[in-house]
N, C-alpha and C positions, 0 to 999 in steps of 0.2 A: 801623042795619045796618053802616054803613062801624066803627065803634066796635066790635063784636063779630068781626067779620073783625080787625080789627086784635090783638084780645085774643087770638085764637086762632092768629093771626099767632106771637104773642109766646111762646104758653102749647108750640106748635109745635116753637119753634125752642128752647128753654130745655129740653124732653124731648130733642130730639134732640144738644145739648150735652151733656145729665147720660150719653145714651145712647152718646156716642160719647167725649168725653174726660173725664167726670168719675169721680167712686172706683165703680169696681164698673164701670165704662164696658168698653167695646168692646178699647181699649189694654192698658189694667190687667186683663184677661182673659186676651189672647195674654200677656203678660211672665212673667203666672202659670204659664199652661200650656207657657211655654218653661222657668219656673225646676222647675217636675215634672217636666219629661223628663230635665234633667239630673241631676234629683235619685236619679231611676229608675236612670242609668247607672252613678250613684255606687254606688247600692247595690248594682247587681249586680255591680259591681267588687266588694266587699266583702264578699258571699257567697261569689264566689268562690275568694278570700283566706283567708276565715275554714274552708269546704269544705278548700281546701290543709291548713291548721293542724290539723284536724280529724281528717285522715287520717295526716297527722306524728304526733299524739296517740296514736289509735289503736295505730299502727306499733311506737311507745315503748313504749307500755303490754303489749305485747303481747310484746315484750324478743326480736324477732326484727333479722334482722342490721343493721336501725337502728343500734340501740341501741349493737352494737356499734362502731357507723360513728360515731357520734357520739362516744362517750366516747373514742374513738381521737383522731380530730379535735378537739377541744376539750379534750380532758385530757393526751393526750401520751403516752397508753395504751399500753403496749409489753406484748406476750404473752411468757411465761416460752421462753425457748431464742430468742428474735429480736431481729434488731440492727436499730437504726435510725439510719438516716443523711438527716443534715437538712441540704442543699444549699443557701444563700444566696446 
């Protein structure tokens, strides 16, 4: 009897190891569900980002006064009869 108590002793304490610190254990469980959360924030950063770009897209495509705001802006766009003075 003292032999069987001890083997269950043993078998006891070896599950409750594997269940609290070993792979797949209790630790390694929360790390995970900490490393999804931020993975979730990332993404929704990144939806939101790509929603912005999306609408920019749209805006372009659609050659409303974006469009004119950008080629002004990045090209150096000047309208027939308007002067432009560039202040450094």
């Amino acid at each position: 009897m003292k032999y069987i108590v001890l083997f269950l002793l043993i078998i006891t304490a070896t599950l409750n190891y594997q269940l609290w610190l070993g792979k797949g254990g209790w630790k390694n469980v929360q790390r995970l569900k900490a490393q999804v959360e931020e993975q979730k924030q990332y993404n929704n950063a990144q939806k939101i980002e790509l929603n912005s770009i999306r609408k920019q897209v749209e805006d372009l495509a659609s050659g409303g006064e974006s469009l004119i705001e950008v080629v002004r802006y990045e090209f150096g766009y000047v309208k027939e009869d308007e002067v432009f003075y560039r202040i450094q």
